[in-house]
Structures are given as C-alpha cells and as structure tokens.
C-alpha positions as CSV (number, residue, x, y, z in Angstrom):
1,X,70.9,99.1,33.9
2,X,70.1,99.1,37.6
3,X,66.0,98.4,38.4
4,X,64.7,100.9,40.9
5,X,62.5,98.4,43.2
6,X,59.4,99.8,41.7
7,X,60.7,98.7,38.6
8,X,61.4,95.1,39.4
9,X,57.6,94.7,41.5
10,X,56.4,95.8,37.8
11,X,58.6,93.4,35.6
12,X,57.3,90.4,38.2
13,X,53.8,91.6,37.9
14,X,53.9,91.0,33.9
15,X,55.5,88.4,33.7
16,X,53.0,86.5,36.2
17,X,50.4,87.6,34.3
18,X,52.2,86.5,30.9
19,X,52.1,82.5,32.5
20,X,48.5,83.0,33.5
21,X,47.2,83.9,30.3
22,X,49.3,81.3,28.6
23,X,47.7,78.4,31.0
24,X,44.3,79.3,30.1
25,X,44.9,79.7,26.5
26,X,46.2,75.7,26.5
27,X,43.3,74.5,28.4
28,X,41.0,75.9,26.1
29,X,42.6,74.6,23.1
30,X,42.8,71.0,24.9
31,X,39.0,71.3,25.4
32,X,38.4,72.0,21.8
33,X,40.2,68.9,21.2
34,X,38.3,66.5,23.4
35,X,35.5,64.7,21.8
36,X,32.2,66.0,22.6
37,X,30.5,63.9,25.1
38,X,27.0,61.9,23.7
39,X,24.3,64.1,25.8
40,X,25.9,66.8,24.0
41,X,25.7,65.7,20.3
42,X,23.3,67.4,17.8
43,X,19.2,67.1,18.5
44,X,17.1,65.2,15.8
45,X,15.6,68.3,15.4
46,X,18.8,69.4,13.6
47,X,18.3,67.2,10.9
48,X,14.3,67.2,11.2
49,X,14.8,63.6,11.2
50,X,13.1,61.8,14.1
51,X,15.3,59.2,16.1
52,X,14.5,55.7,14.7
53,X,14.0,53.0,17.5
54,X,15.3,49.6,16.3
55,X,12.3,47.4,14.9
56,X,11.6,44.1,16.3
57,X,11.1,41.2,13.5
58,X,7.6,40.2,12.9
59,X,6.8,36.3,14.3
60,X,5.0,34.4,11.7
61,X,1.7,33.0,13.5
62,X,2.5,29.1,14.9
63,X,-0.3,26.8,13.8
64,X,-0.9,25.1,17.0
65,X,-1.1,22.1,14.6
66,X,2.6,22.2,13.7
67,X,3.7,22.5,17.2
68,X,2.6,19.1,18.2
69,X,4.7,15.6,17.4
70,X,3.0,13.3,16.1
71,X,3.5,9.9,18.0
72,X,0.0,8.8,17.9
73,X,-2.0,7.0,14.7
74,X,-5.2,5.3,15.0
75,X,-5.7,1.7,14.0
76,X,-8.6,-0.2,12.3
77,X,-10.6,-0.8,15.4
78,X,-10.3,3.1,16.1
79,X,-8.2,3.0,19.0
80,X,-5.0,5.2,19.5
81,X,-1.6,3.7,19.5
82,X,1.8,4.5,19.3
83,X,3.6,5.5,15.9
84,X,6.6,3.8,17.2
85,X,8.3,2.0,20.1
86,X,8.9,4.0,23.5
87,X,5.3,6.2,23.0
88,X,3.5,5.8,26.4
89,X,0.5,2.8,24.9
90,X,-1.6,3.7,28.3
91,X,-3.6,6.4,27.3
92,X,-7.2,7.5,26.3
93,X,-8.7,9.7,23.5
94,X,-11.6,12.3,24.8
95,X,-14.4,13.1,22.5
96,X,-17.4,14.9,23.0
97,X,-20.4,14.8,20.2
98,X,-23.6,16.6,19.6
99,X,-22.3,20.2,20.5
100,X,-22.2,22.9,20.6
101,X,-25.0,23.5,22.9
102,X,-24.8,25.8,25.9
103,X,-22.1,27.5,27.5
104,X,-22.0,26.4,31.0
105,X,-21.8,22.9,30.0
106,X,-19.2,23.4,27.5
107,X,-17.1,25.7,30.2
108,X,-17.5,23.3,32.9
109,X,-16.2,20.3,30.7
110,X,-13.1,22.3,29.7
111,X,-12.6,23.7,33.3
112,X,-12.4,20.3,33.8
113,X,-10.5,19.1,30.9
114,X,-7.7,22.4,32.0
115,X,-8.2,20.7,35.4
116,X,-6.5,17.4,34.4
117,X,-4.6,18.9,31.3
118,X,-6.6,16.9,29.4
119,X,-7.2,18.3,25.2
120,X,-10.5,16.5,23.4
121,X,-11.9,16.5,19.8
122,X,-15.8,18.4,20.2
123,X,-17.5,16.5,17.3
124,X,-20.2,19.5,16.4
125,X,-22.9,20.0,14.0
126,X,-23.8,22.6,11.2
127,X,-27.1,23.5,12.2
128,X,-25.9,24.0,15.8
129,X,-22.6,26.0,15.0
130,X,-24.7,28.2,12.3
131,X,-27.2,29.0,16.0
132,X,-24.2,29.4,18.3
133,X,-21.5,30.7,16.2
134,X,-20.0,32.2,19.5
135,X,-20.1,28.6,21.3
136,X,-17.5,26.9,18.7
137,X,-15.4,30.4,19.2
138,X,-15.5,29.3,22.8
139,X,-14.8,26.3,22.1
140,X,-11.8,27.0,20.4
141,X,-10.6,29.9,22.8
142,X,-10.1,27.9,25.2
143,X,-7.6,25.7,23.0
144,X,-9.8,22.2,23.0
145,X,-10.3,20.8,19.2
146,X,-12.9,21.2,16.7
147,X,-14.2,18.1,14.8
148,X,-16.8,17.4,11.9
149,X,-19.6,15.5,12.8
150,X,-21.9,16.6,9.5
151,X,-24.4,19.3,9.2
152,X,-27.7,17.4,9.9
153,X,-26.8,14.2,11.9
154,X,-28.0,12.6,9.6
155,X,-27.1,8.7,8.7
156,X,-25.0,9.3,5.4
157,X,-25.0,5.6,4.8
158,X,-28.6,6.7,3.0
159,X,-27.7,9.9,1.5
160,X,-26.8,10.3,-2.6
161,X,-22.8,11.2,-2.7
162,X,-23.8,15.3,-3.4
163,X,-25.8,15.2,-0.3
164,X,-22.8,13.3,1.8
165,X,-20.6,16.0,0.0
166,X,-22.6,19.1,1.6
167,X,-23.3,17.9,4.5
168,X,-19.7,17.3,5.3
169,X,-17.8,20.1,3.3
170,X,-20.8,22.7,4.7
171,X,-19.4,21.9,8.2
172,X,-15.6,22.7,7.3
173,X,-16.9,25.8,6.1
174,X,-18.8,27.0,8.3
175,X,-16.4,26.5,11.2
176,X,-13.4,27.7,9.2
177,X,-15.1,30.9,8.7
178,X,-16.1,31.1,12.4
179,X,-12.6,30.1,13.9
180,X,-9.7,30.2,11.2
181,X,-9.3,26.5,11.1
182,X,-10.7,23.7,9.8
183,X,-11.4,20.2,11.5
184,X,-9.1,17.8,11.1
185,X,-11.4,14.7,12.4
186,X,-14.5,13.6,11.3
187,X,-17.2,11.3,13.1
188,X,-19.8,10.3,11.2
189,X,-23.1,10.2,12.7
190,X,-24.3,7.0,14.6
191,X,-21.2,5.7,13.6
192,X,-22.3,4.8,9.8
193,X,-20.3,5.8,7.0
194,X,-19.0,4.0,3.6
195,X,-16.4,4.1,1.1
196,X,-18.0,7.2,-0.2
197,X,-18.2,9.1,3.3
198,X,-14.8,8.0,3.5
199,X,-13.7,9.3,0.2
200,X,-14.7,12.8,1.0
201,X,-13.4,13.1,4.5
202,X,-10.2,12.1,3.0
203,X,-10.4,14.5,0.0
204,X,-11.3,17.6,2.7
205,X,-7.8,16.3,4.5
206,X,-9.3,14.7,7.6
207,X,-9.3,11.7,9.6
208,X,-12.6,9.2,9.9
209,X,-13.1,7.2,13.5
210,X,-16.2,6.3,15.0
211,X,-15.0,4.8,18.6
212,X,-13.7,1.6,20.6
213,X,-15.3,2.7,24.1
214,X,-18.8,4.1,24.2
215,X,-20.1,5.8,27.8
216,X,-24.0,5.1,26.5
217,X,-24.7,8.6,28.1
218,X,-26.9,9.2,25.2
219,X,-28.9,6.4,26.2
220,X,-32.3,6.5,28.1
221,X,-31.8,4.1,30.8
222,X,-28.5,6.4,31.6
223,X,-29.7,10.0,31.9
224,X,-29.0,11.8,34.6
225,X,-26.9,9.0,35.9
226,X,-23.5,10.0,36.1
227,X,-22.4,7.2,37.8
228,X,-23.9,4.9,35.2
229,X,-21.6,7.3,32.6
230,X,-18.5,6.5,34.3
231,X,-18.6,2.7,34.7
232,X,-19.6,2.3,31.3
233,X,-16.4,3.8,30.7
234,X,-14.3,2.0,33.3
235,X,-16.0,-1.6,32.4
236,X,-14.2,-1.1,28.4
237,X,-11.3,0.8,29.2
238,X,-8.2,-0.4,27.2
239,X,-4.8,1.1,26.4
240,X,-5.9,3.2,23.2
241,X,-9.7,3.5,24.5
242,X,-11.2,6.4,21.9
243,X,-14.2,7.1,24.6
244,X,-17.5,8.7,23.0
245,X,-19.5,10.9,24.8
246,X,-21.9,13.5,24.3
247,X,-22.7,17.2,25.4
248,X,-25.1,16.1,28.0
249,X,-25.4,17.5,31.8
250,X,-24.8,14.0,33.2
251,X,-21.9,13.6,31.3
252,X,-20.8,17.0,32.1
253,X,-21.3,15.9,36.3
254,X,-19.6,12.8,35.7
255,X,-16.3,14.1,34.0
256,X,-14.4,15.0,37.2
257,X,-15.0,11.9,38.3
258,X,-14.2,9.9,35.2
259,X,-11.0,11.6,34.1
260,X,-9.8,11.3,38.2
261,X,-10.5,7.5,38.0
262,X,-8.7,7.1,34.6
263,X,-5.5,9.0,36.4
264,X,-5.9,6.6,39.2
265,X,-5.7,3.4,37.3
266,X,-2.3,5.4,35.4
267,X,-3.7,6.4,32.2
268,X,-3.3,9.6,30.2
269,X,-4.7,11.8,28.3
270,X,-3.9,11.9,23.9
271,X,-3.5,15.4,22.9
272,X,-5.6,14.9,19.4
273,X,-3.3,17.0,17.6
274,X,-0.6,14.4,18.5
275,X,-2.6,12.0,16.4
276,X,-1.1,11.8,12.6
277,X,-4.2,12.1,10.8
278,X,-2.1,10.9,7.5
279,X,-1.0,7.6,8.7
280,X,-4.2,6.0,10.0
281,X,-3.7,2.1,9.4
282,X,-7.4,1.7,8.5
C-alpha cells in the first residue's frame, strides 16, 4: 500500500511519541528502585518514638587519694623518706596547725602553696571547724589536706581513754560530714600522745607524727617576726624535714619567702597523699 505523504508525517509522529513515553516510563521505574536517600527516611514522629542520642558512660568519682603513688613513708623520728631506691630523699613535708581560722590567711597560704605547687597537711581543731564549717570547705576546695589535730587541743597524755576516744573520733566526724572525707593524719596536740592515742588513730585508719623541724612561730619572742619564722626553718632543715607551723599572720608573711629559699637550696615539696600512711616504720 502506497503512503500518501500526510500519511507517512502521521506514522513518524506516533511512533516518536511511542519512544518518548517508553523513556519516561523506565526512568520512573529506575527511580523507584534506587534507595531512598537518609534526609528522606521516615520522621520519629511516624513511630511517636523520639530519636535516642547515644548515652555517655557514667565516670565513677576518683578519690584523689587513689590517684597518688605512694613513694613516701615516715620513719621513727617523723621525717619523710623514700619507700624505695630512686625516690627523690631531698624534700620537705608542709604542715600547718591550729586552723582553721580566717579566710585571708588561709587563702594567702594556699595562693602561695599553688604558687610553688606545693600540697600541705592543715592540722585543724573541732571546736574551730564546728565555728567555721565553711573555712575547712575552703580548705579543701582548693585541694590542700585536711588533718586531725583533736577537738579541744588538749594534752591527751592526761585524758581517760573515752575522752582521747571523742576528742579524736569527734574530729573525723565532724570534718567528714563537712567535706566527704576523712583525715588521714593525725597530730596530736603539743606533740604528746601514748600508746593509747596511738591505738585509736590507728583504729580510725590514720597516721600519727608530731615533727622533726619546728619554725617556733607559735613562740612569743617570734611573733610578728617573719624572718625569725624562716631561719628557724632553714637552721634544721634536713632531707625529710616534717616542718610545723601554725595559722599565724607572721607565718602567713613569711611563707613566700620560706618555700622560695627551700627551692633555692634544691628541695621539694612531699605531696602528703604520697605518704603511705600504712607503712610508717614507727
């Protein structure tokens, strides 16, 4: 059969649409097959279940305690020394008694202490914590140690073993309940204790010292004398020195100086918490 020209113009016309309609119908069945992209998945709210973020473990609280080594003990004569061969013998223990009493004092002699990155024990009373609660906080805030140095400063030397029992245990009390922690040193007053001060301390898990280096800022003749406060030191200064002093303002003016001097003459400064309070050779 012989297509008029009109004919043929028609039979092109169809099948170019045919092809066209084919084309699209593919693409459309390719796109169905695609995987749908992630901004394009369902919303939570599909499900009415929120989107969970992934939880973070919960950290166990450190005891700063446990974080320490222990490479120092104390010997009989209460000075600090090396748990074994290679610890650094040149070095000094801080210890402040008496407090705590006022809060410039105490933040001076840590501003201090932070200056030199020095840590000390603050030897503190009952009676005075019970007044200040919020000056052992400080104390402890600013990451210095808390020791017991009884409730009273009293000599327990003279005391029946229930009094030296309260006067010691009231103390670990008192500042646990104020801080979280309990001390881990103990000083007894005036330096006088006995088998049955002893005892206790033990039983409540802490170390007994008096000292081997004493600044006599708590004598007469030396208050308001730094200077007098800081050759005391330097005239008994040892390798293992446990230096007393007190919360005093001349002590406080003096400290600076003192822990500069100690530096100079290439000494260092025991962290107490390096000190193994179960291994004393005593």
């Amino acid at each position: 059969m012989k297509l008029t020209p009109s004919k043929w113009i028609l039979l092109i016309t169809l099948v170019i649409s045919l092809t066209a309609c084919g084309q699209q119908t593919e693409q459309q069945s390719q796109a169905e097959n695609q995987p749908k992209a992630i901004s394009e998945s369902k919303p939570s709210a599909v499900t009415n279940e929120p989107q969970k973020q992934a939880e973070k473990p919960v950290e166990e609280p450190l005891n700063n305690d446990n974080q320490v080594a222990k490479t120092y003990i104390m010997n009989k004569v209460y000075n600090i020394v090396p748990a074994k061969d290679g610890t650094e013998k040149k070095v000094v223990l801080l210890t402040f008694d008496d407090g705590p009493k006022d809060e410039k004092m105490i933040n001076r002699l840590i501003d201090t202490l932070d200056k030199h990155h020095a840590k000390a024990i603050f030897f503190v009373n009952g009676y005075r914590v019970k007044a200040h609660p919020e000056l052992l906080k400080l104390i402890h805030d600013r990451e210095q140690v808390i020791g017991n140095h009884s409730w009273d400063h009293i000599n327990l030397k003279k005391e029946s073993e229930a009094s030296i029992k309260k006067q010691i245990e009231d103390v670990q009390k008192i500042v646990k309940d104020t801080v979280g922690e309990s001390p881990k040193f103990f000083r007894p007053p005036f330096g006088l204790g006995n088998d049955t001060v002893r005892s206790i301390v033990k039983n409540n898990g802490m170390l007994f010292m008096t000292w081997s280096n004493g600044s006599l800022d708590w004598d007469s003749k030396n208050k308001n004398k730094p200077d007098a406060v800081i050759k005391n030191v330097l005239e008994q200064l040892h390798p293992g020195s446990n230096i007393l002093m007190h919360e005093l303002p001349w002590t406080v003016d003096a400290s600076d100086e003192l822990l500069t001097k100690l530096e100079d003459k290439g000494y260092s400064f025991v962290n107490p918490l390096a000190i193994d309070i179960g291994e004393d050779i005593q």
